[in-house]
Backbone as numpy.savetxt, mean C-alpha at the origin, in Angstrom:
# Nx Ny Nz CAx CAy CAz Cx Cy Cz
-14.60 -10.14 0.43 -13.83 -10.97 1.35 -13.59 -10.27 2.68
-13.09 -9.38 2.57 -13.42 -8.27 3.76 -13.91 -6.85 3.53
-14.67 -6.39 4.58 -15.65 -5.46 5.10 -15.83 -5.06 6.27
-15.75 -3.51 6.32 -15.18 -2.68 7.58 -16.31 -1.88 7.48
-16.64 -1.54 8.24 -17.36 -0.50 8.99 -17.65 0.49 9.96
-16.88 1.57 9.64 -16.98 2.65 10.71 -16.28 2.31 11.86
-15.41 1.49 11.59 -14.44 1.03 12.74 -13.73 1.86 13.27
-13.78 2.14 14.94 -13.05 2.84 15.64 -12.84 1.88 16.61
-10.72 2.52 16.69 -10.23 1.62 18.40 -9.83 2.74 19.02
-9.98 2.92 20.55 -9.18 4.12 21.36 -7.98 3.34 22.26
-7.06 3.58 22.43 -6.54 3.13 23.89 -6.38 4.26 24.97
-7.24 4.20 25.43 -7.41 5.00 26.92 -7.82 6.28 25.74
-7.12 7.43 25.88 -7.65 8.90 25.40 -6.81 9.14 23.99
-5.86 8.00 23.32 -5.66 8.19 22.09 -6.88 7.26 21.20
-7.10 7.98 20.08 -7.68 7.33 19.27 -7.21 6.95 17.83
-7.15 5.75 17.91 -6.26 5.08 17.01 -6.91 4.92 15.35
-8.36 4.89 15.33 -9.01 4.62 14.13 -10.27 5.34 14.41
-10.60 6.34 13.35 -12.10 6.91 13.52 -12.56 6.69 12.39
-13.55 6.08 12.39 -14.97 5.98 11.52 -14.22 4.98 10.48
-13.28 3.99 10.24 -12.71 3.59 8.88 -13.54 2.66 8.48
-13.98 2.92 6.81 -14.72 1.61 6.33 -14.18 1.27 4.80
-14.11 0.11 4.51 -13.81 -0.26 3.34 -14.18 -1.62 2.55
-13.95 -1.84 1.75 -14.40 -3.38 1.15 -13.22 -3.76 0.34
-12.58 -5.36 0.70 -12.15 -6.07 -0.45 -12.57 -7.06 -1.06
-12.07 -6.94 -2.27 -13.29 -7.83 -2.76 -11.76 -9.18 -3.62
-12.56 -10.16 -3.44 -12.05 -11.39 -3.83 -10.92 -11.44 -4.70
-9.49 -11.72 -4.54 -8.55 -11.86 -5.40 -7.61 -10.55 -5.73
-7.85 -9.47 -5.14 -7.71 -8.10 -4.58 -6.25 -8.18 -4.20
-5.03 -7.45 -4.40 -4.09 -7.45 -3.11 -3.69 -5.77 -3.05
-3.97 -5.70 -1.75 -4.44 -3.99 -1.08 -3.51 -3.89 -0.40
-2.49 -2.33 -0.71 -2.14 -1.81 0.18 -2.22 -1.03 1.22
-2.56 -0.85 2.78 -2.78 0.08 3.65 -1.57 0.49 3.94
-1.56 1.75 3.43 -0.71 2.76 3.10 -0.54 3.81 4.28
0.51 4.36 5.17 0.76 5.56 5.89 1.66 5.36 6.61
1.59 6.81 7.41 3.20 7.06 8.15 2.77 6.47 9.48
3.73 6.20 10.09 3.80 5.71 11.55 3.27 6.02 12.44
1.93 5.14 13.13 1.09 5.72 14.10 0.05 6.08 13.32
-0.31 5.57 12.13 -1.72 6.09 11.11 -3.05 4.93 11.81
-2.82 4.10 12.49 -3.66 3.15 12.47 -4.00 1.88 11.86
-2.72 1.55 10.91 -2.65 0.23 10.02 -2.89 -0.83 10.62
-1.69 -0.79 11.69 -1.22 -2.37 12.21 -2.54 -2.52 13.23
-3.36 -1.51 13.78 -4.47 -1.81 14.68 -5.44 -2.26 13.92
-5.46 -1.56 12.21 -6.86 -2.39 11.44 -6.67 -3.63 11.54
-5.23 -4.04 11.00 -4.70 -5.29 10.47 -4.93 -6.56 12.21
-4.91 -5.96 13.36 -4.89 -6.89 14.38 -6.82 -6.93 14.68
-7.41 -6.00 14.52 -8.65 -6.59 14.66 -9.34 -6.83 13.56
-8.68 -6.67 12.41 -9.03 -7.93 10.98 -8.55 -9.53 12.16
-8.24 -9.78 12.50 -6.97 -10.98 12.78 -7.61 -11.56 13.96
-8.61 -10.59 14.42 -9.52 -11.28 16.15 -8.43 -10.95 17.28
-7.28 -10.41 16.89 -6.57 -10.17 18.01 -6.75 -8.80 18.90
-7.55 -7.73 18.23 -7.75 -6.97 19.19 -9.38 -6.62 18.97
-10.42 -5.94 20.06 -11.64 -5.48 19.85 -11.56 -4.49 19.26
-12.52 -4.04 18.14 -12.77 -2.50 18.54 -13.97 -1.35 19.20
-13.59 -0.44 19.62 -14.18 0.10 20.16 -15.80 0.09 19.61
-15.89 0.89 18.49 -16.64 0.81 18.02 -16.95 0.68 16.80
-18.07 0.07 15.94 -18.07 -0.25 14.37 -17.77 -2.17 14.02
-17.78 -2.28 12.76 -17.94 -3.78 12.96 -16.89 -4.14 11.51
-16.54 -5.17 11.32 -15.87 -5.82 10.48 -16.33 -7.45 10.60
-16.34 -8.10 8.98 -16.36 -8.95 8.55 -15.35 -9.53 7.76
-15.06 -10.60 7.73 -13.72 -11.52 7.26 -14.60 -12.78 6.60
-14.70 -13.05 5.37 -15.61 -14.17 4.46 -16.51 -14.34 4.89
-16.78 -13.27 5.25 -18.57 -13.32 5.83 -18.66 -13.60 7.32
-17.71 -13.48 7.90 -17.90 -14.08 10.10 -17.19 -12.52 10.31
-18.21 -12.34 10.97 -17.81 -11.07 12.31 -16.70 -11.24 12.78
-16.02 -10.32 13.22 -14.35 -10.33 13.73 -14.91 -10.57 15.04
-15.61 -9.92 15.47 -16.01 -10.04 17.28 -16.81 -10.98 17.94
-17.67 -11.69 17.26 -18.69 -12.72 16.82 -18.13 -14.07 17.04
-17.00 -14.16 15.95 -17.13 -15.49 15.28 -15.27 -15.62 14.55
-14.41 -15.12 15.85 -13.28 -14.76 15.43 -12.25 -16.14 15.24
-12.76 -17.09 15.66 -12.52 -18.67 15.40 -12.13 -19.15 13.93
-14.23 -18.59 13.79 -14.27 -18.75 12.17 -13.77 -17.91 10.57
-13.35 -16.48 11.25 -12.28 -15.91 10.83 -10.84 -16.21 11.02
-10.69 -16.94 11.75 -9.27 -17.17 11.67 -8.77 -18.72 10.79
-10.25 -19.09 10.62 -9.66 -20.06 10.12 -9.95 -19.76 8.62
-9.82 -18.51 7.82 -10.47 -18.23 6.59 -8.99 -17.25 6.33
-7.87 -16.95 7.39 -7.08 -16.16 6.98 -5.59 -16.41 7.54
-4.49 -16.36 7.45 -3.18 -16.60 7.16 -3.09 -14.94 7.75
-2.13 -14.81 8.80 -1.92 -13.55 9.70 -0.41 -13.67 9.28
0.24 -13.10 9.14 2.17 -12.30 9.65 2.05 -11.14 10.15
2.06 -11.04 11.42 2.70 -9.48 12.20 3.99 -9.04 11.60
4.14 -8.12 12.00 5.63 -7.52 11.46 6.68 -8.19 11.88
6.71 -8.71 13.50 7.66 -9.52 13.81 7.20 -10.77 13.89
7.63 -12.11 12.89 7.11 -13.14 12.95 6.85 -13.99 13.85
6.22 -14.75 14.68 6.61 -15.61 15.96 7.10 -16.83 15.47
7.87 -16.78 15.55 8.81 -18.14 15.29 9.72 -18.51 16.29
10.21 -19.71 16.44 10.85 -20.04 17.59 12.51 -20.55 16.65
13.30 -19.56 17.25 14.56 -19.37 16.54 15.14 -20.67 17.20
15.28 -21.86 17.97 15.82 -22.74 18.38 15.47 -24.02 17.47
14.22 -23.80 16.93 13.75 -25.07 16.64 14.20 -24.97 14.79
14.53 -26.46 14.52 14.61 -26.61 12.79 13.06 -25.88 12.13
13.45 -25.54 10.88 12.59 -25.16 10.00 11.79 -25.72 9.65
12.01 -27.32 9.56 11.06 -28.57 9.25 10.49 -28.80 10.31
10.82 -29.09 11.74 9.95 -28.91 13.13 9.31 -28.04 13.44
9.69 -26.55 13.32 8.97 -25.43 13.38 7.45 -25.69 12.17
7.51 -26.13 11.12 6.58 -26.20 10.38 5.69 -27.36 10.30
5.93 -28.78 10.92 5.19 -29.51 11.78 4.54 -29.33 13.08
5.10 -28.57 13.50 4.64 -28.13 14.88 3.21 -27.08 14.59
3.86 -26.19 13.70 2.28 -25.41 13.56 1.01 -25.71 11.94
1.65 -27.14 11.68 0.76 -28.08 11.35 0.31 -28.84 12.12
0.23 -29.12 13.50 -0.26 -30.07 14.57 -1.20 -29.05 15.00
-0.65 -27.91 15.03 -1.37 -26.93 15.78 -3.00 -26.30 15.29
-2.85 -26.25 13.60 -3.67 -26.28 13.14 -4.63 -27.76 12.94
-3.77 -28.68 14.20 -4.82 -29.42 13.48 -4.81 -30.18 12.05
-3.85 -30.23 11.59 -4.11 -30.44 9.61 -4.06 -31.98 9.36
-3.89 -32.91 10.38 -4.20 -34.59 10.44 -3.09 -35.04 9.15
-3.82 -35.68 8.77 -3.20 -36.59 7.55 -2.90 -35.52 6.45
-3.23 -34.15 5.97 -3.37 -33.58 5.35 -1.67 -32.61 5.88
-1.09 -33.02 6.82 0.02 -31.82 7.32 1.17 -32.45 6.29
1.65 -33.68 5.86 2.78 -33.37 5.40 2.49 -32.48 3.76
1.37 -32.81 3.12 0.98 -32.58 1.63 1.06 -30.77 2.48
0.05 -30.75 2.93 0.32 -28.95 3.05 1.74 -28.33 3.53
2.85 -29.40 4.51 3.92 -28.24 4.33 4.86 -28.33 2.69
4.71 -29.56 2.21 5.17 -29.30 0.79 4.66 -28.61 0.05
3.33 -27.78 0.47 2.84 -27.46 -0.55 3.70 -25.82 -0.17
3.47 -25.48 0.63 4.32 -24.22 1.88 5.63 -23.95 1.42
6.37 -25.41 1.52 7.97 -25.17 1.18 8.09 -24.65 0.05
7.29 -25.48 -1.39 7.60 -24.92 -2.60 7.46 -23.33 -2.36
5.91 -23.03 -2.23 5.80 -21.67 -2.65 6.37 -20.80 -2.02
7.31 -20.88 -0.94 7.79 -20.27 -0.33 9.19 -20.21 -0.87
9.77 -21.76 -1.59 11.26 -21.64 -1.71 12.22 -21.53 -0.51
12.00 -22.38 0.54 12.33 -22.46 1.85 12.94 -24.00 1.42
13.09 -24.92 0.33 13.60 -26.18 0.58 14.35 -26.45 0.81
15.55 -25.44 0.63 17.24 -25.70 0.74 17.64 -25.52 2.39
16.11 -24.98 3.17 16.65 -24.71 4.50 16.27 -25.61 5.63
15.38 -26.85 5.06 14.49 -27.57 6.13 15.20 -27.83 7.05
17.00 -28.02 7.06 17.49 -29.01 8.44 17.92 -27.92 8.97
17.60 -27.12 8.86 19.01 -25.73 9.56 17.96 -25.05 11.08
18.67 -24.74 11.80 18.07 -24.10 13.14 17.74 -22.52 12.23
16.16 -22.21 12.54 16.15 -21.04 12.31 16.59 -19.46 12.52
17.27 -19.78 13.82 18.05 -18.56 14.45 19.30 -18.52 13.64
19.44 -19.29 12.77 20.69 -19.42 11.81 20.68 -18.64 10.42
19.54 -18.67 10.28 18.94 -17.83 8.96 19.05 -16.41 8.71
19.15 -15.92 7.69 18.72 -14.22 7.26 17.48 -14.16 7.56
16.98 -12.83 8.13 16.03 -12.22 8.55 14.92 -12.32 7.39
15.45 -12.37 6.08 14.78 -12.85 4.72 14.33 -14.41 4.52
15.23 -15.09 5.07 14.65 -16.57 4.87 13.83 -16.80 6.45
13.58 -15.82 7.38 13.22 -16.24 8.79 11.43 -15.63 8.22
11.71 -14.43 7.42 10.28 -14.18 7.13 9.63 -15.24 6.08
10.27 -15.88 5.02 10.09 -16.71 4.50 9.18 -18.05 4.97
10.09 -18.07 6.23 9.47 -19.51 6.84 8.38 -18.94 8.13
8.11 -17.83 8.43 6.99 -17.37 9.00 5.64 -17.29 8.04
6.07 -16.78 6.84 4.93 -17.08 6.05 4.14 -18.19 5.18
5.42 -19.13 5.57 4.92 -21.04 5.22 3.94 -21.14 6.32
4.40 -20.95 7.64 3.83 -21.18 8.46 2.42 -20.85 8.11
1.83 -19.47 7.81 0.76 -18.60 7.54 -0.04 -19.28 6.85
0.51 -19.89 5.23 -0.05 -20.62 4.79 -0.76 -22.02 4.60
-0.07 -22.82 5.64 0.14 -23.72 5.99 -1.37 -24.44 6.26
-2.87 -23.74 6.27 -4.09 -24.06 6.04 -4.70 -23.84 4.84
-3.73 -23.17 4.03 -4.05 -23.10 3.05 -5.22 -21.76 2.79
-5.03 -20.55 3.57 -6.22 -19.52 3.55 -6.13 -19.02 2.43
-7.70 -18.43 1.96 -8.08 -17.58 0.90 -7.61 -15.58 1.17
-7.00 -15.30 2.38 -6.87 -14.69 2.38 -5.82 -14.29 3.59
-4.66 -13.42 2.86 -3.78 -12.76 3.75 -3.51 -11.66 4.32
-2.99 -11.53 5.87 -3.21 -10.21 5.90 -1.90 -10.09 6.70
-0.93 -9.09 5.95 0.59 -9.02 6.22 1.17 -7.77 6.68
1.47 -7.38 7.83 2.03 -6.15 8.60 3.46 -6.29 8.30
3.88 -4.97 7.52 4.89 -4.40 6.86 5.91 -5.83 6.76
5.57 -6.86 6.01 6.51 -7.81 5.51 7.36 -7.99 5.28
7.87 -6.32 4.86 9.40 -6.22 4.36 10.66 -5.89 5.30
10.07 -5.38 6.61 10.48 -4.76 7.29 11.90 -5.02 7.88
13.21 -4.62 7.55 14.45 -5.08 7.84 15.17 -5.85 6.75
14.51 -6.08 6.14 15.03 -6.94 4.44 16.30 -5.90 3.79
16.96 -7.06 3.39 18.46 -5.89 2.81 17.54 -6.16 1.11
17.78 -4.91 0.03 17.48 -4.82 -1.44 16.87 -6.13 -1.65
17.51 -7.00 -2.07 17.45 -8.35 -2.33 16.53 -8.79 -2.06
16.88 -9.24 -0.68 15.43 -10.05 -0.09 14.14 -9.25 0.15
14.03 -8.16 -0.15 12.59 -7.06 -0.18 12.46 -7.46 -2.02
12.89 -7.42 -2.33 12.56 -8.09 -4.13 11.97 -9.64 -3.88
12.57 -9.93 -3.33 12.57 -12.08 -3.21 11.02 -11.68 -2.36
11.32 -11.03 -1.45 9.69 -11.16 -1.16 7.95 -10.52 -1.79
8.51 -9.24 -2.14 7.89 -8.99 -2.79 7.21 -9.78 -4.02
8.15 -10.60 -4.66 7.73 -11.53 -5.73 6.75 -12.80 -5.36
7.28 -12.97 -3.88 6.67 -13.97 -3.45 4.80 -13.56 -3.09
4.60 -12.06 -2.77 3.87 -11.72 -2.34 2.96 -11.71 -3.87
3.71 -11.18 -4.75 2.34 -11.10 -6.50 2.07 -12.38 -6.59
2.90 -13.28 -6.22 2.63 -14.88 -6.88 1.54 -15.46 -5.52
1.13 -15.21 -4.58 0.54 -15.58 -3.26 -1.03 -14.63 -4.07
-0.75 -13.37 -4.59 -2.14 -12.92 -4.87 -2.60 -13.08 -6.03
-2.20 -14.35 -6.66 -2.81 -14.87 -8.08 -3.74 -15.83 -7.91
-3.95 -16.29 -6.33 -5.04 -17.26 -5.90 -5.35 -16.71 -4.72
-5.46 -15.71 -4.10 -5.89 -15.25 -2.67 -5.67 -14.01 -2.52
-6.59 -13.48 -1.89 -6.78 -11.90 -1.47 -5.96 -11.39 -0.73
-5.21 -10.91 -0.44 -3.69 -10.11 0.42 -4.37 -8.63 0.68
-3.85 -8.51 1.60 -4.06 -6.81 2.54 -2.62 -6.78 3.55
-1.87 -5.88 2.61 -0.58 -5.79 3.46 -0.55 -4.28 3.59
0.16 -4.12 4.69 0.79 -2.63 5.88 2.13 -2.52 4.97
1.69 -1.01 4.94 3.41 -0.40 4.86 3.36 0.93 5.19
4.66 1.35 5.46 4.97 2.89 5.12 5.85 3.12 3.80
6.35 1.86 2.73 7.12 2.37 1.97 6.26 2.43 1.43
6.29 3.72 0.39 5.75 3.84 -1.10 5.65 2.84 -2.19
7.41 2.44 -2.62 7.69 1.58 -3.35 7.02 0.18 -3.32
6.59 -0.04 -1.68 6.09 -1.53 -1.47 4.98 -1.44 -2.47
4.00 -0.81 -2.23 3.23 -0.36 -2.85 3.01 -0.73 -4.34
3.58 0.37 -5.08 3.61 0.14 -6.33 4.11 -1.12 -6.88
4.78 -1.95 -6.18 5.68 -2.61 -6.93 4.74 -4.14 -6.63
3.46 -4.25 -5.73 3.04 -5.43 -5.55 1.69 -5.24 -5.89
0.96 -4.11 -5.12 -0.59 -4.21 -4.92 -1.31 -3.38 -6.39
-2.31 -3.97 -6.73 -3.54 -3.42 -7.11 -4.08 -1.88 -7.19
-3.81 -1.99 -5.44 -5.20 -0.70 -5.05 -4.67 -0.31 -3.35
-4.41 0.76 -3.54 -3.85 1.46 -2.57 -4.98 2.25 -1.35
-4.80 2.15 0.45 -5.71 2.93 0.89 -4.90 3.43 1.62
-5.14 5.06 1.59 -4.09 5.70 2.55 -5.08 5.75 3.62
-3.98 5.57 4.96 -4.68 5.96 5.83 -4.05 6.99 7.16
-4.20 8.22 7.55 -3.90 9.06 8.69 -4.06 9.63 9.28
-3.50 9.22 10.58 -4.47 9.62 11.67 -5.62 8.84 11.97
-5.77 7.65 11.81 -7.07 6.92 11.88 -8.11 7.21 10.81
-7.56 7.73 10.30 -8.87 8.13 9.05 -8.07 7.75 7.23
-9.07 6.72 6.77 -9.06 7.14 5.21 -9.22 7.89 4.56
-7.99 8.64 4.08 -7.93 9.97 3.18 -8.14 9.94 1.66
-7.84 8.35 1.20 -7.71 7.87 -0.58 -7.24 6.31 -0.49
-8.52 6.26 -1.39 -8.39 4.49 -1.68 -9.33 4.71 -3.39
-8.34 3.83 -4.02 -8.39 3.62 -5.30 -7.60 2.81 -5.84
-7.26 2.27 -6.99 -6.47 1.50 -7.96 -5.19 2.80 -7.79
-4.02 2.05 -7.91 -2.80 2.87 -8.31 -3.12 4.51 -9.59
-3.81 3.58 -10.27 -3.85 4.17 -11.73 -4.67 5.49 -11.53
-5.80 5.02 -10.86 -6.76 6.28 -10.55 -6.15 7.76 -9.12
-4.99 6.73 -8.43 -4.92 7.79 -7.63 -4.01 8.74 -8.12
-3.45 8.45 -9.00 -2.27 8.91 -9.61 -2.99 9.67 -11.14
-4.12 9.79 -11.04 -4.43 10.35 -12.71 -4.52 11.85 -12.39
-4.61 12.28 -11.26 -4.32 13.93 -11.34 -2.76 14.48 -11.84
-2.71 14.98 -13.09 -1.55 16.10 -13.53 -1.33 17.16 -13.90
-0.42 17.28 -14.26 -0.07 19.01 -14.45 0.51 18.84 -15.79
0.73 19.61 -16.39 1.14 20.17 -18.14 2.71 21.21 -17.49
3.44 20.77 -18.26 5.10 21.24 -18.17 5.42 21.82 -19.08
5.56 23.55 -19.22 5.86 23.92 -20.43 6.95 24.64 -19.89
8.09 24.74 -20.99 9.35 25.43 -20.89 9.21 26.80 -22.06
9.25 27.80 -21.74 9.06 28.72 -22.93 10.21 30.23 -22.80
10.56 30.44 -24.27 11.08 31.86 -23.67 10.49 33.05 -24.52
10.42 33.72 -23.39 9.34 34.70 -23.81 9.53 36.04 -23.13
10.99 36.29 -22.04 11.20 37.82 -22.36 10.06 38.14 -21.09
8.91 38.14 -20.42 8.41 38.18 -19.47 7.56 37.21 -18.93
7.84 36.80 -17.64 7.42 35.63 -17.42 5.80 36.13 -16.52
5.75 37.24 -16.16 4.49 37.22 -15.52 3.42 37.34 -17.07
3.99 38.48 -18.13 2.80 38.32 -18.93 2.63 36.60 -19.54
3.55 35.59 -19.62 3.22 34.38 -19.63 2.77 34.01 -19.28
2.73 33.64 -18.08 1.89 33.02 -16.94 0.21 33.74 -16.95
0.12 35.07 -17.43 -1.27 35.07 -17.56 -1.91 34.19 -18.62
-1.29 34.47 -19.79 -1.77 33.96 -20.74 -2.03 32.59 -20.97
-1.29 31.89 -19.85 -1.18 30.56 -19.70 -2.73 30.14 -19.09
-2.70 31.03 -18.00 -4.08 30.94 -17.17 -5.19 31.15 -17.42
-5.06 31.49 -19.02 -6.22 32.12 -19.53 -6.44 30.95 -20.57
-6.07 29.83 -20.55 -6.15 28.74 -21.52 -7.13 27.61 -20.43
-8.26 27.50 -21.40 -9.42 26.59 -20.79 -8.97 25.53 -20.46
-9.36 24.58 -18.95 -9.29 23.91 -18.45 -7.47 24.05 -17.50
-7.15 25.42 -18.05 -6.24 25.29 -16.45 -6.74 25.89 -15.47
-6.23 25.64 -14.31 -6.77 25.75 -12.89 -5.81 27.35 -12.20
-4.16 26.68 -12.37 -3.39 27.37 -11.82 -2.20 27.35 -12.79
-1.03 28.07 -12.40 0.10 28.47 -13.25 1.33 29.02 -12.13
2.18 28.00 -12.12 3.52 28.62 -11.05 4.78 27.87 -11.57
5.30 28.88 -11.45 7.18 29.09 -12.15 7.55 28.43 -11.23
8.15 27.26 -12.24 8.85 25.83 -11.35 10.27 25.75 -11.48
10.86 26.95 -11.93 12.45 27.25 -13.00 12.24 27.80 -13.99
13.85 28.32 -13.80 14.20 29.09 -14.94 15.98 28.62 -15.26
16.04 28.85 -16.82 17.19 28.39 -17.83 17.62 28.81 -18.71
18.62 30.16 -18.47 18.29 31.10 -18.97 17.78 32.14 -19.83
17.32 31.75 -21.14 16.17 32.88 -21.38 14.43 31.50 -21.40
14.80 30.70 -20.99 13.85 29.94 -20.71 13.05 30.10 -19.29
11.64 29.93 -18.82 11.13 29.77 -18.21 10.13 28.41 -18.08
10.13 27.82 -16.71 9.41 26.73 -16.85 8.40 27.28 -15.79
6.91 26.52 -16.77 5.81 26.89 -15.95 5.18 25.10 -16.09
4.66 25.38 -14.41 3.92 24.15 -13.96 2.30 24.49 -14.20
1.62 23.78 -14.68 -0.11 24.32 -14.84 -1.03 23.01 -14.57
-1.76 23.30 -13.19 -2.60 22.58 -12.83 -3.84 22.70 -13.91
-4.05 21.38 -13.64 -5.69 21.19 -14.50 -6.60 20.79 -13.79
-7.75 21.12 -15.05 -8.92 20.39 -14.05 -9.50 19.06 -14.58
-9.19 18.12 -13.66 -9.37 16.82 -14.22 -8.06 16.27 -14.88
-8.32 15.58 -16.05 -7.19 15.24 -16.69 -7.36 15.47 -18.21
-7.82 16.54 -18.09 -8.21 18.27 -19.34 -6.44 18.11 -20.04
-7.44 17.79 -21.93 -6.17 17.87 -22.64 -6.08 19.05 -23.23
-4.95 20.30 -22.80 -4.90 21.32 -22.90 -3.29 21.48 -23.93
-2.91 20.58 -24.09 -1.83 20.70 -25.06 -1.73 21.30 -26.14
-2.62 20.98 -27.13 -2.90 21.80 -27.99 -3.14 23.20 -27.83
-4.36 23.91 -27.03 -4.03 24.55 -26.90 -3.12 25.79 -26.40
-2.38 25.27 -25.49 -0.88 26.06 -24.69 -0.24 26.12 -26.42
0.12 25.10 -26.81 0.83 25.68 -28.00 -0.02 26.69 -29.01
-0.88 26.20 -28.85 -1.11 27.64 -30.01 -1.01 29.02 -29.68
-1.19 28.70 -27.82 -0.91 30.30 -27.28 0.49 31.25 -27.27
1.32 29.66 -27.11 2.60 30.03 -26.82 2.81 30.91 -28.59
2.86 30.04 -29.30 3.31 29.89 -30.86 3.14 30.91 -31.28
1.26 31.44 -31.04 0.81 32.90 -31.73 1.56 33.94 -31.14
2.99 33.91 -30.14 2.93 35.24 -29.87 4.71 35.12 -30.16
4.37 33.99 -30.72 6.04 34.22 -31.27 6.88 33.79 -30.03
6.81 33.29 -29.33 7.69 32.89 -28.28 8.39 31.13 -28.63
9.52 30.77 -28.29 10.22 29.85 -28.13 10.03 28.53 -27.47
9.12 27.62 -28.07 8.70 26.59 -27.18 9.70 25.54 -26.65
10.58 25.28 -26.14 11.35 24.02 -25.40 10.79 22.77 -24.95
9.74 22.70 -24.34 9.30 21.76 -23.53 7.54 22.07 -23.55
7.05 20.66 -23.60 5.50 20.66 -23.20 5.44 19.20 -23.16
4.81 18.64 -21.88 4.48 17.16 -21.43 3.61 17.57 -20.37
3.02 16.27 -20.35 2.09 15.84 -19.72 2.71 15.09 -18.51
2.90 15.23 -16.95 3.81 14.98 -16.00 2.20 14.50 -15.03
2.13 13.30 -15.20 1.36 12.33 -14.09 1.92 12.47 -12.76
0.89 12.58 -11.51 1.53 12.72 -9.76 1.88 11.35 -9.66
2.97 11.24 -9.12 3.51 10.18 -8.13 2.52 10.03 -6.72
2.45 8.55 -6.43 1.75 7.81 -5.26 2.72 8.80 -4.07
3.96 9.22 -4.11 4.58 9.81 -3.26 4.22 11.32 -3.04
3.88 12.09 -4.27 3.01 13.14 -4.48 1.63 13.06 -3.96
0.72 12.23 -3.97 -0.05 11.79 -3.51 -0.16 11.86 -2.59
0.63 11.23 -1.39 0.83 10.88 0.08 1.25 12.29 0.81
1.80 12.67 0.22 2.89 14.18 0.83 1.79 14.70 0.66
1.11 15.14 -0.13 -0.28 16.05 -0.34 -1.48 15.91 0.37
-1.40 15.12 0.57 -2.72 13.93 2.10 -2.07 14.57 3.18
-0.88 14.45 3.65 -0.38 14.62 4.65 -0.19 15.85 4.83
0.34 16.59 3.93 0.05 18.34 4.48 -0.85 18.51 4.95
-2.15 18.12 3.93 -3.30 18.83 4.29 -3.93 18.15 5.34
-3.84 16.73 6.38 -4.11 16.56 7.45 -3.57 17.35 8.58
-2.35 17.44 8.48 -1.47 18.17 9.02 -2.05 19.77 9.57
-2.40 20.50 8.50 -3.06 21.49 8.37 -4.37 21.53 8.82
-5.29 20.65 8.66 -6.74 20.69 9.00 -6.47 20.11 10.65
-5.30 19.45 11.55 -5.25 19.41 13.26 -4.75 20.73 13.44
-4.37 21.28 12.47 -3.63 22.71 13.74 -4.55 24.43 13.07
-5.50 23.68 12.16 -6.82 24.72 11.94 -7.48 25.32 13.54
């Protein structure tokens, strides 16, 4: 459904996106993932025909973004971060109006009912929208969105300003929108993340650092053993000397307990053996689990090491 290629934008001597390419594929809902100034909201506007890019190409259901940005727009449902809505006008006029706009003929009142339901906007049709929570104002920006009925959405940080509540109310709205259509939403929260999409792509600095399913980006862990054993460096060798660990570093101590963190390689089941190492030498086992990285572990770890590879 969409397809990127080596897409780069500059403005003047910053460069906003280098080389990014990716594919979604049909029924998909993707998070573009990073910190502020990574290059999201610029993928997300020349997905949308609203901006060129410099260089590299993208496709939207098969039409060129630069080509044939007409015929991409009429294949996709856009929300910027700040919705354009006109806070004077009713909710029910506001949503006729950009059913005229699209054009939708005889077909506009069936499509804004179809809008209101899935949106859950019915209780608000007579009310001036400048009257609304910032939660029911995004609400009725994204009727609007839908309102042709696209196979595919593409949503810049959606949540953005939502009190608890209404970041739940939307979020829900967003899994139930990707049970028939492809979604590609912006964030910097983590949580957005996990709690809606599929398949996560970090991106910083203009560059894709990790794109995968939640599940896969998160399958690198570490083994947690708590042991007491009276010296913690001869532990830690012995630890390191157990096949398929990588590394070994003292993450705490309690008192005659020591906790050791042990990288692996892969997702190497080394459980068994740590205990038999620990066990044969007579030492005190407390603790041994298997501790999966967090998407937030993940991100922090991307980001050092970008961090580190500009000031190499």
């Amino acid at each position: 459904m969409i397809e990127i290629r080596d897409l780069a934008k500059k403005y003047g001597k910053i460069q906003a996106l280098r080389g990014v390419s990716m594919t979604i594929r049909k029924g998909e809902i993707v998070g573009l993932l990073g910190p502020n100034g990574a290059g999201k909201t610029t993928t997300m506007k020349i997905l949308a025909g609203y901006l060129l890019p410099t260089s590299g190409a993208a496709r939207v259901a098969g039409h060129d973004v630069v080509e044939e940005p007409l015929k991409v727009q009429e294949k996709i449902g856009y929300l910027p971060e700040n919705a354009p809505i006109y806070l004077d006008m009713l909710v029910y006029e506001y949503l006729r109006f950009m059913a005229d706009m699209r054009g939708l003929g005889v077909e506009r009142d069936r499509r804004i009912g179809r809008a209101v339901e899935e949106c859950g906007i019915g209780g608000v049709l007579g009310r001036h929208i400048g009257h609304l929570s910032k939660g029911y104002r995004q609400r009725v920006g994204l009727a609007a969105t839908i309102l042709h009925e696209p196979g595919i959405l593409i949503l810049d940080e959606p949540t953005t300003g939502l009190d608890p509540n209404q970041i739940v109310e939307v979020r829900d709205l967003i899994r139930r929108m990707g049970q028939t259509k492809t979604v590609i939403l912006s964030t910097h929260i983590l949580p957005e993340v996990e709690a809606t999409c599929d398949r996560a792509v970090i991106l910083i600095d203009g560059q894709i650092r990790a794109d995968g399913k939640l599940d896969e980006l998160t399958r690198s862990c570490t083994e947690v053993v708590s042991v007491a054993c009276g010296d913690a460096d001869a532990a830690r060798q012995v630890l390191v000397d157990v096949a398929g660990v990588t590394a070994v570093e003292v993450s705490g101590a309690d008192g005659d307990y020591t906790t050791f963190r042990l990288e692996l390689v892969g997702d190497a089941d080394v459980g068994s053996a740590v205990f038999e190492a620990v066990s044969s030498r007579g030492w005190k086992l407390r603790e041994l689990r298997r501790d999966h990285k967090t998407l937030e572990q993940v991100f922090r770890e991307l980001t050092e090491t970008t961090a580190m590879e500009m000031t190499a």
